[in-house]
DSSP file (Angstrom, degrees, kcal/mol; ACC not computed):
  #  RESIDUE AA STRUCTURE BP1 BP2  ACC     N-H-->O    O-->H-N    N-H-->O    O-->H-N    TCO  KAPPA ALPHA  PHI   PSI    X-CA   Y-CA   Z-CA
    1    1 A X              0   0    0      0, 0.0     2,-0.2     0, 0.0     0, 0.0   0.000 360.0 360.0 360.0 129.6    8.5   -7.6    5.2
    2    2 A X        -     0   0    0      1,-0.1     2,-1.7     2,-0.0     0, 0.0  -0.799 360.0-105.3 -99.8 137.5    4.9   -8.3    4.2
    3    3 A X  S    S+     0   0    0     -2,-0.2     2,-0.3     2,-0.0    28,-0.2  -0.312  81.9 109.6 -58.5  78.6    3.5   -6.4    1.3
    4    4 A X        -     0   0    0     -2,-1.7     2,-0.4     7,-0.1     7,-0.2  -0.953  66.9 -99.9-142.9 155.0    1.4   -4.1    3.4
    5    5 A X     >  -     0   0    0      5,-2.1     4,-1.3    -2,-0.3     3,-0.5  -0.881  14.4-149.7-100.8 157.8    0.7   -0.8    4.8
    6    6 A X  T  4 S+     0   0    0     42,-1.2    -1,-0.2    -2,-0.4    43,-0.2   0.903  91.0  38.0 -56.8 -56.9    1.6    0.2    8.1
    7    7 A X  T  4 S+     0   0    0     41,-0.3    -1,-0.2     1,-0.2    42,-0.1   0.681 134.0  12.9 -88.6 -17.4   -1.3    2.6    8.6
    8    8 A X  T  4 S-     0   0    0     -3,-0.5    -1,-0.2     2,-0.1    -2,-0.2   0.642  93.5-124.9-133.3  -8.6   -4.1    1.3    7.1
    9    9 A X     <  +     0   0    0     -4,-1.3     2,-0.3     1,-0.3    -3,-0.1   0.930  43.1 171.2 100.3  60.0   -3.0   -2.4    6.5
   10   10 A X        +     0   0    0     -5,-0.2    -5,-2.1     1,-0.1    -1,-0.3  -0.684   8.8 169.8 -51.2 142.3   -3.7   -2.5    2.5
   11   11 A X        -     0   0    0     -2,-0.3    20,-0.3    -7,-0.2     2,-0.3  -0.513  35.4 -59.4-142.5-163.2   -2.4   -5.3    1.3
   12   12 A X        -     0   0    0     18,-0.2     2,-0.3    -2,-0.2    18,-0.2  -0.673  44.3-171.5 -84.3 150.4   -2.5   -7.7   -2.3
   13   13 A X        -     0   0    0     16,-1.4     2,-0.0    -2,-0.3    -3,-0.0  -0.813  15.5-132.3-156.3 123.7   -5.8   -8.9   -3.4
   14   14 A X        +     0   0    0     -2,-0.3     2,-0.3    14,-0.2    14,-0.2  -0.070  32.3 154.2 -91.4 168.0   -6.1  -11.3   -6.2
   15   15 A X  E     -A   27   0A   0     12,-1.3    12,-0.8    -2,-0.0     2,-0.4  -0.836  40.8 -75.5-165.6 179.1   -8.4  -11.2   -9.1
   16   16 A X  E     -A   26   0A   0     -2,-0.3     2,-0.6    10,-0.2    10,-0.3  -0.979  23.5-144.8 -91.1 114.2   -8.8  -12.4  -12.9
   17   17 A X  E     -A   25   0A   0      8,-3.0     8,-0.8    -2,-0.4     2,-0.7  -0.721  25.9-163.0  -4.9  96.2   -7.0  -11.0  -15.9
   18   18 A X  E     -A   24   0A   0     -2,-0.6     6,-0.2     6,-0.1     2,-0.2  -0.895   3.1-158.2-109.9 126.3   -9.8  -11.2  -19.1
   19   19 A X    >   -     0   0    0      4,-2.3     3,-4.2    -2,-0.7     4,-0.1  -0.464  33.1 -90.3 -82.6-179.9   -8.6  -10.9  -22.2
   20   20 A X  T 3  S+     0   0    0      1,-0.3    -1,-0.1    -2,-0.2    -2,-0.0   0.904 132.9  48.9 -48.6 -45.8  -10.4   -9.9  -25.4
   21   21 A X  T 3  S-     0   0    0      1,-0.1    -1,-0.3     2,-0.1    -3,-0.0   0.321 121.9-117.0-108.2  36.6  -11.3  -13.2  -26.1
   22   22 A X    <   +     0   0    0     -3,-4.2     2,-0.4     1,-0.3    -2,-0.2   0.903  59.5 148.0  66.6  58.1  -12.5  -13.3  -22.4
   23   23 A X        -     0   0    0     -4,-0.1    -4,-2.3    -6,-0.1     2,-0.4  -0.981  37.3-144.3-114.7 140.6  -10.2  -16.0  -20.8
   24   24 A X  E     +A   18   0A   0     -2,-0.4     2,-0.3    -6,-0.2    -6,-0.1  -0.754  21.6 176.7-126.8 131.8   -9.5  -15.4  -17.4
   25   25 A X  E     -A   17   0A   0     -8,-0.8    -8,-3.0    -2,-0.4    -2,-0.0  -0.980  38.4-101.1-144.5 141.0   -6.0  -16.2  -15.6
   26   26 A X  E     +A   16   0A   0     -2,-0.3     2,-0.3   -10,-0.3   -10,-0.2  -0.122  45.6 162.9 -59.1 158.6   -5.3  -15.3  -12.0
   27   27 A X  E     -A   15   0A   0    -12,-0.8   -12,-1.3   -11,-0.1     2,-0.4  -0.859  29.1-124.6-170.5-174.3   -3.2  -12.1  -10.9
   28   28 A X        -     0   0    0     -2,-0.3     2,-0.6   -14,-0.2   -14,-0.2  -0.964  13.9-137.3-151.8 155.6   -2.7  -10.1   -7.7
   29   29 A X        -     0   0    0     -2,-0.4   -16,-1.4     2,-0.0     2,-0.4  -0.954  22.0-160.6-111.6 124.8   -3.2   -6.4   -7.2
   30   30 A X        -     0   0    0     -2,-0.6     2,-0.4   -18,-0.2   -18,-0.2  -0.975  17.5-114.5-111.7 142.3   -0.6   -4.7   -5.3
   31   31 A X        -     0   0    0     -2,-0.4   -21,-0.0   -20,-0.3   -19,-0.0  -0.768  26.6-112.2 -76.0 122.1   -0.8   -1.5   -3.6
   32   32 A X        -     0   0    0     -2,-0.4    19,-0.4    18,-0.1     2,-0.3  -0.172  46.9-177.2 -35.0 138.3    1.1    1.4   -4.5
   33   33 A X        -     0   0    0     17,-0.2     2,-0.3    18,-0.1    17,-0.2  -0.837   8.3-159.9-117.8 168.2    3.3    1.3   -1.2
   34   34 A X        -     0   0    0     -2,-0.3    15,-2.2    15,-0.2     2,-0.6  -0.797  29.6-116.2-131.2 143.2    6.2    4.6   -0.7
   35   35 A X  E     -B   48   0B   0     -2,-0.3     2,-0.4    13,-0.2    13,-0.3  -0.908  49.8-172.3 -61.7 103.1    9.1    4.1    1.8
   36   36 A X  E     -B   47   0B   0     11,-3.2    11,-1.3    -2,-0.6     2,-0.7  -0.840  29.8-139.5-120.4 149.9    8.0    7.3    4.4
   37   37 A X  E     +B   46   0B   0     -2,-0.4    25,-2.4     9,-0.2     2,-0.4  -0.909  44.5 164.0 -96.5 109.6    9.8    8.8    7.4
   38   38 A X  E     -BC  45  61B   0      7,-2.6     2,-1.5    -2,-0.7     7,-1.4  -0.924  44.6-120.3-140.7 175.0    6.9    9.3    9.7
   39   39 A X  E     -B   44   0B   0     21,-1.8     2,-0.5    -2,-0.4     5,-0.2  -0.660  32.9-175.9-119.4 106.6    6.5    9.9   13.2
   40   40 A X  E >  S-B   43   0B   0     -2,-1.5     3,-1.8     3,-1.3    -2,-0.0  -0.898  76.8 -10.8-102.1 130.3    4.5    6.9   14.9
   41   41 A X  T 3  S-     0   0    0     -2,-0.5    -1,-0.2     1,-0.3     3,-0.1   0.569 134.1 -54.4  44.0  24.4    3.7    7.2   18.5
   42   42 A X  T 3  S+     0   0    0      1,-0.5    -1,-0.3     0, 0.0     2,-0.2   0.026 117.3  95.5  86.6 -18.2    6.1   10.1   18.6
   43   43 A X  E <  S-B   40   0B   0     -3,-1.8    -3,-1.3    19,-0.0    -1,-0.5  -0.713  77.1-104.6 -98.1 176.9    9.1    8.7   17.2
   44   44 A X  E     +B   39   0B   0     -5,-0.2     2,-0.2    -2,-0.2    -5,-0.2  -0.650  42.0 178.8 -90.7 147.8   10.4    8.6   13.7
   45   45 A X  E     -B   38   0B   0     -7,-1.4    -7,-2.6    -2,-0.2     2,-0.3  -0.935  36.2-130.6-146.6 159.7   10.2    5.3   11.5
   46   46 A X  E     +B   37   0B   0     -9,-0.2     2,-0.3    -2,-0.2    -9,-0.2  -0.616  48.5 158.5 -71.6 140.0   10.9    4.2    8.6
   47   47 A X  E     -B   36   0B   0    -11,-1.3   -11,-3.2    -2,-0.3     2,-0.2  -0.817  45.3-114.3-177.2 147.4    7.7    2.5    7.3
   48   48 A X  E     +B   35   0B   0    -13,-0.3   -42,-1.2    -2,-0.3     2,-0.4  -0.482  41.5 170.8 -37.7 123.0    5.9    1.4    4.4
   49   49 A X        -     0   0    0    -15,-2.2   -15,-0.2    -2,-0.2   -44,-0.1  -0.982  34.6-111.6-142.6 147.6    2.6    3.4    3.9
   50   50 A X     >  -     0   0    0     -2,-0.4     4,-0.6   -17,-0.2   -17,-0.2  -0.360  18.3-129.8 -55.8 160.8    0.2    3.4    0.9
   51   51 A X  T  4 S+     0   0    0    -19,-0.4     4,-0.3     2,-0.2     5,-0.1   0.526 109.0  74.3 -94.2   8.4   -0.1    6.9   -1.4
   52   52 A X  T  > S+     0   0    0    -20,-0.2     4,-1.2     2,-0.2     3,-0.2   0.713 112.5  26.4 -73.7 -38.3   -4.0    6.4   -0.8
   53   53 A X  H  >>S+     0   0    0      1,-0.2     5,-1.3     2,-0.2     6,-0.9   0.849 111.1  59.8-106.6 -12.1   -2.9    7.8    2.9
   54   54 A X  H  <5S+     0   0    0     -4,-0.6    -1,-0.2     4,-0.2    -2,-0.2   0.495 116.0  39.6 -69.7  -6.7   -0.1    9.6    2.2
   55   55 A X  H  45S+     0   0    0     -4,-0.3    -2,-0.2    -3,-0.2    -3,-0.2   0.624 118.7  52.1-130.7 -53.8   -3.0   12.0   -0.5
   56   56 A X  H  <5S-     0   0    0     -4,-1.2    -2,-0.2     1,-0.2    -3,-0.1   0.688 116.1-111.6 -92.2   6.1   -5.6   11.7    2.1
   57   57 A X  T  <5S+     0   0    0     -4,-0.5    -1,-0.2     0, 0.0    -3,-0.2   0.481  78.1 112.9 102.9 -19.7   -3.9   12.9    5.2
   58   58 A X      < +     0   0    0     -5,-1.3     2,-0.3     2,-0.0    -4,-0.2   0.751  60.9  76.5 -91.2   0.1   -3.4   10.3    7.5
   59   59 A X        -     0   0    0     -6,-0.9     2,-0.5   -21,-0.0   -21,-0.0  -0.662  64.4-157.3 -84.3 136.2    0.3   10.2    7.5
   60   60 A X        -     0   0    0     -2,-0.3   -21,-1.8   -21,-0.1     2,-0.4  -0.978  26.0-124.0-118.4 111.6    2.1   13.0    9.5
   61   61 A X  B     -C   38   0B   0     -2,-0.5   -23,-0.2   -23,-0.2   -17,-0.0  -0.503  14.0-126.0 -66.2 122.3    5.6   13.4    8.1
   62   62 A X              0   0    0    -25,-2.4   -25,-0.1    -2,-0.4   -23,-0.1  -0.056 360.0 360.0 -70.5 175.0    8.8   13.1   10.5
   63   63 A X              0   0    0    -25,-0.1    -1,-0.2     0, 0.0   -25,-0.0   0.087 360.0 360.0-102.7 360.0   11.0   16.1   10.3
């Protein structure tokens, strides 16, 4: 499974760490992801999804 979401395909994206005395080490950002039951093309799945779509609406939740 690749760190991603299904619906809007967030992923990791890497970046710097600075500390106070401004030295920079590499780091990764991960995106919140939730397990959801959601109904894709009319069936239920299982599927990764971000909470940035699960808040905004684009996720429909299976029953």
């Amino acid at each position: 499974m690749s760190f991603k979401c299904s619906v809007c395909g967030k992923g990791p994206t890497s970046g710097k760490t600075v500390s106070h005395s401004h030295r920079k080490t590499n780091r990764i950002f991960k995106p919140n992801l939730q397990r959801q039951k959601i109904s894709l093309n009319g069936k239920a799945r299982r599927v990764y999804v971000c909470t940035s779509c699960i808040r905004s609406g684009k996720v429909k939740k299976a029953a």
